[in-house]
C-alpha angles and dihedrals in degrees: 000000000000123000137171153176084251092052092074117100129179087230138026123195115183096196130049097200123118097297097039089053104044083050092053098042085050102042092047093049083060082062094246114136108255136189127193114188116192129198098220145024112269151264095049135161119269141161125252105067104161119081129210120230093248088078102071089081088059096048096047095049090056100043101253103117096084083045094056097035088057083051125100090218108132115266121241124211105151151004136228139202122212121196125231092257089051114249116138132242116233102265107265096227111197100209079072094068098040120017096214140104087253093078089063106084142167135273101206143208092211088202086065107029095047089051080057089048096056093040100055087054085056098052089048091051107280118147102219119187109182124189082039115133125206111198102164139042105207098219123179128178137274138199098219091057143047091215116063130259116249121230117169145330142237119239139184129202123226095258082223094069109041126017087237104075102155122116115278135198123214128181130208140162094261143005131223116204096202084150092124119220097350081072092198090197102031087062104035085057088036089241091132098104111175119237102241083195092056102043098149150146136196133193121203149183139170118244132203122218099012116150120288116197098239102219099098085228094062101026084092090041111134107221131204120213131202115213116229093263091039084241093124142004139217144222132223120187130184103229126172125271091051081285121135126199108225115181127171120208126185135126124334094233089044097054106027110000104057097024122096090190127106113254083250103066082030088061092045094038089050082051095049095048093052101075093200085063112052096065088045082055109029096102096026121108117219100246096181134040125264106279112204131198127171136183089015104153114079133128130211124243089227131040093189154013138183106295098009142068133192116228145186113340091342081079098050142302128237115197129285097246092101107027094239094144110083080031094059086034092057093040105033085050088053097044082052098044100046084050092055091049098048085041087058098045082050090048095221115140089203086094108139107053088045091065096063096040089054088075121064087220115042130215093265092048090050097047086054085049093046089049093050095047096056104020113040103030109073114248118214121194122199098251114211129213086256119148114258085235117080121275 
């Protein structure tokens, strides 16, 4: 393996998502060396398109709302339940909890938005390698923890894309696993525990000519969707292009364990059985394959260790109900960043497990907050007298 003096970074970020790439632009612009290393070539297709209205502090810090605004992603202004039986919630506008620029958000194609993404952390500083694989975390011991200090990575480049394409390893001050659900390091230290309240699965699919309100206030509208036996529920989610994102998520043994069937009929049976989505589909063509995840929601016992931080999904992942990903991903990626760079001006090296004491709830306690807020206390929309059939 090769290895040099101009191999050493400051930061290391494995992932350039959401989360890998709002740490980097941050943590350049702070003038410390960073390094983000991506897996693939972007852009790429990925899952978690809506966007909840939080982010946009996070956007505007790191200089992506003119971006967006010049964007044709769909805006987003609300979001609306609909019941089993299929009578529809007043929309939740967000404007009508806080009057401020903020409530309007973003529904987002992520091949696109996460090329910006990474872009954007370039253009800050960022030093971005794609189609770089990290397949090991060089750890050693320490005296002050019972987990290891990470030191470096190796990495090897795509041979496609450099003539050295032999594993390197490359050493920094502190590593960022902003790798999502493969959870590189959470695995690697065995932190990655599985939720047994949240044992789910989802199947989706993008869909071409479904039916779009047509007042331009409720046309980027998510909707949530109850299935018939109120053992699932969809999503339904405006996207450019005249495509919609439509996603069902209900019980592991429901949708894979205990179905013969291929992804593809469980999606459309799952659409037949849910009477609020057969007359939003029933002139729409499928445009994608049947994507399938199971067993997605899961958390880590540590955010944090010396040397190394957690960050975005690589930590842990609620559900999509209520778009929280990109949304964890965006805020979990700036509370690390601005540790490490208060950890450097202090010019402690103990830079991971302090990022988790400097706020009085940490990543793993919020998450379980977070869980019990959506998931375990009933929620009870105001349902109109509106008609079962789209508006």
């Amino acid at each position: 393996m090769n290895s040099s003096n101009d191999s050493i970074y400051d930061v290391i970020i494995i992932g350039g998502g959401p989360a890998g790439a709002t740490a980097g632009a941050i943590l350049a612009q702070a003038g410390l060396k960073t390094l983000i290393l991506e897996r693939t070539k972007f852009p790429r297709f990925h899952i978690g398109e809506s966007l909840m209205p939080e982010t946009y502090w996070t956007f505007k810090r790191i200089g992506m709302l003119p971006k967006l605004r010049a964007s044709n992603f769909v805006r987003k202004y609300s979001v609306q339940f609909i019941t089993a039986s299929g009578k529809e919630s007043q929309p939740f506008y967000f404007d009508e909890m806080n009057p401020h620029e903020c409530s309007m958000t973003w529904q987002v194609v992520r091949s696109e938005f996460d090329k910006m993404m990474l872009d954007n952390a370039r253009e800050h500083g960022a030093e971005v390698w794609e189609n770089a694989n990290v397949t090991d975390i060089l750890l050693e011991p320490t005296p002050t923890d019972s987990l290891p200090r990470a030191t470096g990575v190796v990495v090897t480049k795509n041979a496609q894309q450099t003539t050295n394409n032999k594993p390197q390893t490359i050493l920094a001050k502190i590593i960022l696993d902003a790798t999502g659900t493969s959870a590189l390091l959470s695995r690697k230290l065995n932190l990655k525990r599985s939720d047994p309240k949240l044992k789910k699965a989802s199947l989706f699919a993008h869909y071409k000519g479904a039916y779009r309100d047509p007042n331009p206030r409720d046309e980027g509208a998510t909707l949530v969707l109850s299935t018939k036996n109120q053992d699932g529920w969809f999503w339904y989610i405006p996207l450019p292009d005249d495509i919609v994102s439509v996603g069902v998520v209900g019980d592991i043994d429901r949708l894979i364990t205990n179905r013969d069937t291929k992804p593809e009929q469980t999606l459309q049976e799952e659409i037949q059985n849910t009477p609020s989505m057969v007359p939003r589909l029933q002139n729409a063509t499928r445009t994608s394959p049947v994507y399938v995840l199971s067993d997605f929601s899961y958390s880590s016992r540590r955010c944090a260790g010396e040397g190394w931080i957690l960050i975005g999904d690589a930590f842990g992942f609620l559900d999509p109900m209520y778009s929280s990903g990109v949304f964890l991903a965006l805020k979990s990626a700036e509370m690390a960043a601005d540790c490490v760079i208060e950890a450097f001006h202090r010019t402690t090296l103990q830079m991971g497990r302090s990022c988790c004491r400097r706020h009085a709830i940490d990543p793993q306690t919020g998450l379980r907050l977070l869980h019990q807020g959506f998931f375990l206390r009933p929620f009870r929309p105001r349902i109109s007298k509106h008609q079962t059939e789209p508006r």
